[in-house]
N, C-alpha and C positions, 0 to 999 in steps of 0.2 A: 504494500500500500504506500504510494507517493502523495502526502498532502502537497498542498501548491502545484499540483503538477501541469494546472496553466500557464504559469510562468516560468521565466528564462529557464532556470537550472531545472525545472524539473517536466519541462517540455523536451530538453536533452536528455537528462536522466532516463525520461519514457523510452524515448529513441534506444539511449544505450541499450537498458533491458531487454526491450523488444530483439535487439542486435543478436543478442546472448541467449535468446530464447526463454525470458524468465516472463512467466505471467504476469500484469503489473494491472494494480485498478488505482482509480485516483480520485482523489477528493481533494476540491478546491474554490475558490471563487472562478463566477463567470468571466472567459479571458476576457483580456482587453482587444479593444479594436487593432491594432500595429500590433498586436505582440507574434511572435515565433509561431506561438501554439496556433492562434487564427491563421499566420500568413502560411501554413504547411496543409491546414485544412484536418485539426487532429482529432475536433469533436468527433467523438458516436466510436471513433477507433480501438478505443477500451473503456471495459468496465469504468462510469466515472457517475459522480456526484455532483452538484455544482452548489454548494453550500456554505457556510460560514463556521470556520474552527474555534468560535466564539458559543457556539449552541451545542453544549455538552449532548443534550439528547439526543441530533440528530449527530454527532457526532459516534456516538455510542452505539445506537444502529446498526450505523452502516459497518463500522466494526464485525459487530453480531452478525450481520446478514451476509460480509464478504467472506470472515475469518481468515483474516489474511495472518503470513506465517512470519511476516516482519514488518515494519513501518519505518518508514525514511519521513520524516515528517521535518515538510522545507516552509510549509505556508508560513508567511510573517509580513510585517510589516517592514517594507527592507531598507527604505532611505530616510536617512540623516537630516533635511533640511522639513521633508512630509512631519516627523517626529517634533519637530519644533512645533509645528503647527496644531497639530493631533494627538497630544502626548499620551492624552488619557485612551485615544483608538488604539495606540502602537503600545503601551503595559495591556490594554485589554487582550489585544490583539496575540503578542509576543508571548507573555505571562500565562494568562489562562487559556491561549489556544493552545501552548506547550501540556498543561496542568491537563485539560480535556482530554486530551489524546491519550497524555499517560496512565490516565483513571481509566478510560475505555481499555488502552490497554492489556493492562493490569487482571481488569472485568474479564476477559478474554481467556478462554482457553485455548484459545491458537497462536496466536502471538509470542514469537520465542526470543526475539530480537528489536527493538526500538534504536533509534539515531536520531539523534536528535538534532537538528543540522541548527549550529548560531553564528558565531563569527569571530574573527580575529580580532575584533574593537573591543572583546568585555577584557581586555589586559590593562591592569590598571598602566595608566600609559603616561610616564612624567616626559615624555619625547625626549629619550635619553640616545634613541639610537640603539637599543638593546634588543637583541632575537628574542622575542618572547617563545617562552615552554611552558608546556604543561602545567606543570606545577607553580606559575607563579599566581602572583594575585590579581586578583578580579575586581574591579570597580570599572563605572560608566560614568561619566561627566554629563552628556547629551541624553534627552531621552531615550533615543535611538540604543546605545549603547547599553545603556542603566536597564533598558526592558530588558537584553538580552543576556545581562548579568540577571535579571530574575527570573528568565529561563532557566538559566543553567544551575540557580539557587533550588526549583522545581525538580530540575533534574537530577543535583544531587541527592536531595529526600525521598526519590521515587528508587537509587539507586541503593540507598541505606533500605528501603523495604522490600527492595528486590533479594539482599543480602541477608538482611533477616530473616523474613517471611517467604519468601522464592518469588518469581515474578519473572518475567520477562528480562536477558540482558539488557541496559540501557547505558548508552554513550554517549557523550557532547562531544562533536566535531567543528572545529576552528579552521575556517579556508581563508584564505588572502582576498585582496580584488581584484572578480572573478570579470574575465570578460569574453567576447567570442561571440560567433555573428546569430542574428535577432535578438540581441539586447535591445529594446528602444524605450527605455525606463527614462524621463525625464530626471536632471540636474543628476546626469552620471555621463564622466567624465567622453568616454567611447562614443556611446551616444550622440550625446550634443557633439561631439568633431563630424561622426556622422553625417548627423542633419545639416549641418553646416556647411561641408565637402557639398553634400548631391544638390544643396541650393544656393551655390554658390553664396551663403552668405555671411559672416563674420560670425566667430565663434566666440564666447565670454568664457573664459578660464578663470577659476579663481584655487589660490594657493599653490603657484608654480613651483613654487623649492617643497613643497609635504612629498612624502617618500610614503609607498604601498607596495605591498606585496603584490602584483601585479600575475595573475595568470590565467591561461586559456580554461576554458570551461570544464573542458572533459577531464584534464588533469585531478581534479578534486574530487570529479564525478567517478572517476577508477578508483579513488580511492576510498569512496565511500564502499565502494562493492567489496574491496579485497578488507574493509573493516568489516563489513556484513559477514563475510564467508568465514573470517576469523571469531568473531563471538559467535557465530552459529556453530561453529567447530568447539566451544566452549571456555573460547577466550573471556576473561571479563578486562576490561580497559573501560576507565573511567573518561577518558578525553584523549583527545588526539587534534594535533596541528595537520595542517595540508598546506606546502606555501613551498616559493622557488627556490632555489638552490642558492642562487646570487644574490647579492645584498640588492633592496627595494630598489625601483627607479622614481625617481620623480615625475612630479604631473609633466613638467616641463620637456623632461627625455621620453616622455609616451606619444607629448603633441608634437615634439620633431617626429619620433616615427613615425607616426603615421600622416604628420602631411608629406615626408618622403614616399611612402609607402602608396597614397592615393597619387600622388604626381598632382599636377597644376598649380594652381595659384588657391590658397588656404588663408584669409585674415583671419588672424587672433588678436582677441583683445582680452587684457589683464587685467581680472577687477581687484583695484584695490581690496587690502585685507579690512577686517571687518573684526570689532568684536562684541558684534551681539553674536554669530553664530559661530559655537566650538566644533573644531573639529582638531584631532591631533595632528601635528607637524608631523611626525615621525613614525612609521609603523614597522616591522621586521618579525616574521614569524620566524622558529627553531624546528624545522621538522626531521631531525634526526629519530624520534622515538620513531615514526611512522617506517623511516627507511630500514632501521632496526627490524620492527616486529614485523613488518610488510613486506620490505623488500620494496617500496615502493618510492619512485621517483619522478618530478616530471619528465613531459615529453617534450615540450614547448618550452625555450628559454621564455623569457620577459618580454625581448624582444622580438622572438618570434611566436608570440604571443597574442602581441599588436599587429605584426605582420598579418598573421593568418586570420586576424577578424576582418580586418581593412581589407583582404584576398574578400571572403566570404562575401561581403560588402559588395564591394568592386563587381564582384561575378553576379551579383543579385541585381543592382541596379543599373551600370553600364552595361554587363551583358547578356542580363535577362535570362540568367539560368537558374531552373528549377530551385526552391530553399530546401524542398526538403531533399533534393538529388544534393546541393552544397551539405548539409549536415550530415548524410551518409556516408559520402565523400572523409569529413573530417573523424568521423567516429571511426570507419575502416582504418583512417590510415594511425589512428592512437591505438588501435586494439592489435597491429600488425607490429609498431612499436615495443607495448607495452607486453606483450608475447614472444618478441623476438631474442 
C-alpha cells in the first residue's frame, strides 16, 4: 500500500513496483491537474482510493478491505513556504495522517512492515555544514519541519509498541532533495527553472549559497525497496538516511546546470534574502548506515541528477515524447544499474 501515490515520488514508486512485479494499491488525494500521475494517464491502473489520510475511519477501511502486507506511507504535506501559510493543515496533515495509518496498521493482521517516508529537514540543523546520521537530534524550526519531527515522534511510540507488544516493523526514512522529471510542485527549486526555461521567462531564485542534498528520484525510491525487503527478512532498523555520496551543491551550482543542460538563453533573478521565512543554509545527509546494511548506493551523481531531469524535460516538451515511455526509460536504466 502506497499512500500519496498521486504525487511525484509515489506516482514513480507505482511505476517502480509495477516494474518489479509487486502488486501495489494506493491511497491518496485526488491528483492535481500538471502532476506526473494525471500527465501518464495512471487513474483506474490500480487498486486506488482517492481520500484524505486525515479521516482515521476511512483510512482504517480501506486497510481492512485491501490487507495489504506493507505500507510505504509518503502522503504529507510536503512544502516549506505552503507550511507557513497552513501550519495547522500541514501538523494535521503530517502528524495524524502518520498516527492514522499507524493505528490502522497496527489494527491489521496483514500488515508486517510500515515506512514511514519524512525527511532530511527534522535534523536539528545549526547550519554547521555537518552530515547529519541517524542518530542525531531532531528538532524543526518551520512548521514544515517541526510537523515532520512529530511524525517521526509518532513513529517512535508506534515503534516502542511494536517492540513490546508485536506489531508490524516500522521505520523513519530520511531522503535528500529529491528531484526528477514530472515534478511540477510550485516554489521548488527544479520546477520553477522548468517553467521558466519552456516560457521563456525569468526565473526568481531565492537563497543561492543554501546547500541540499540534491538527488534523482529513483535513487531513494530503491532504497526504500531494499529497506522493505530487509525488515521483511526480519531486520528491525529504526531510521535510515538516503542522500549523495558528495558533499551538497548549492541552489546556485543546480541553476548553472541546468540552464547549461537546457541550452538557450535562461534569466535568473535573485530574491533578496528575507527573514520572515526560515529555511536552513546548510543541509548534508550521512548515509553510510544504508551503504552498510544495504549495500546501497546512488546511481545518479548530483549532477547528473539535474542533468537527467532537464533530459526528461527536454524530451517531454521540445520533443514530444511519451512521459510515461521517458519514466520507463529512467526506471530500466536504474534497475540495470543498480543490479549490475
Amino acid at each position: 500500500m502506497v499512500t500519496g501515490h498521486t504525487g511525484f515520488k509515489g506516482t514513480w514508486l507505482t511505476l517502480l513496483l509495477e516494474k518489479l512485479g509487486v502488486e501495489v494499491i494506493g491511497y491518496s488525494l485526488e491528483p492535481e491537474k500538471d502532476s506526473l500521475y494525471a500527465r501518464i494517464g495512471r487513474e483506474g491502473m490500480i487498486s486506488e482510493k482517492f481520500a484524505d489520510v486525515r479521516n482515521f475511519t476511512a483510512v482504517q477501511k480501506f486497510v481492512d478491505i485491501t490487507k495489504p502486507v506493507a505500507v510505504i506511507h509518503l502522503a504529507a504535506q510536503p512544502l516549506v513556504l505552503e507550511s507557513f501559510r497552513s501550519p495547522r493543515e500541514t501538523f494535521d496533515t503530517n502528524v495524524m495522517g502518520t498516527v492514522n495509518l499507524l493505528e490502522s496498521a497496527f489494527k491489521s493482521e496483514s500488515v508486517l512492515a510500515f515506512l514511514a517516508i519524512t525527511t532530511d529537514k527534522v535534523y536539528k540543523n545549526e547550519n554547521k555544514g555537518l552530515a547529519f546520521k541517524e542518530s542525531d537530534a531532531l528538532a524543526g524550526k518551520d512548521p514544515y519541519s517541526a510537523s515532520k519531527v512529530g511524525s517521526e515522534a509518532a513513529v517512535d511510540a508506534w515503534q516502542q509498541i511494536s517492540k513490546s507488544l508485536g506489531g508490524p516493523r516500522v521505520t523513519a526514512i530520511r531522503a535528500g532533495n529529491v528531484i526528477g522529471g514530472g515534478d511540477w510542485a510550485k516554489n521548488r527549486l527544479v520546477p520553477d527553472l522548468i517553467r521558466g526555461f519552456s516560457s521563456h521567462e525569468a526565473v526568481r531564485v531565492r537563497n543561492p549559497l543554501s546547500t541540499r542534498p540534491w538527488q534523482h528520484v529513483l535513487d531513494p525510491l530503491i532504497g526504500y525497496l531494499m529497506t522493505l525487503q530487509e525488515i521483511l527478512s526480519g531486520t528491525n532498523i529504526d531510521s535510515i538516511n538516503f542522500g549523495p555520496t558528495e558533499s551538497s551543491l548549492t541552489v546556485n551550482e543546480v541553476v548553472n546546470i541546468a540552464k547549461e543542460s537546457w541550452g538557450g538563453t535562461a534569466q535568473i533573478i535573485i530574491d533578496q534574502p528575507t527573514d520572515t521565512i526560515y529555511e536552513a543554509t546548510e543541509l548534508e545527509l550521512d548515509s553510510h548506515f544504508a551503504k552498510e546494511l544495504l549495500n546501497w548506493k546512488p546511481i545518479w551523481s548530483q549532477k547528473e541528477s539535474v542533468t537527467a531531469t532537464l533530459e526528461w524535460w527536454k524530451n517531454l516538451i521540445i520533443e514530444k515524447q511519451d512521459p510515461f515511455d521517458l519514466c520507463r526509460s529512467d526506471i530500466e536504466f536504474a534497475l540495470n544499474r543498480a543490479l549490475s
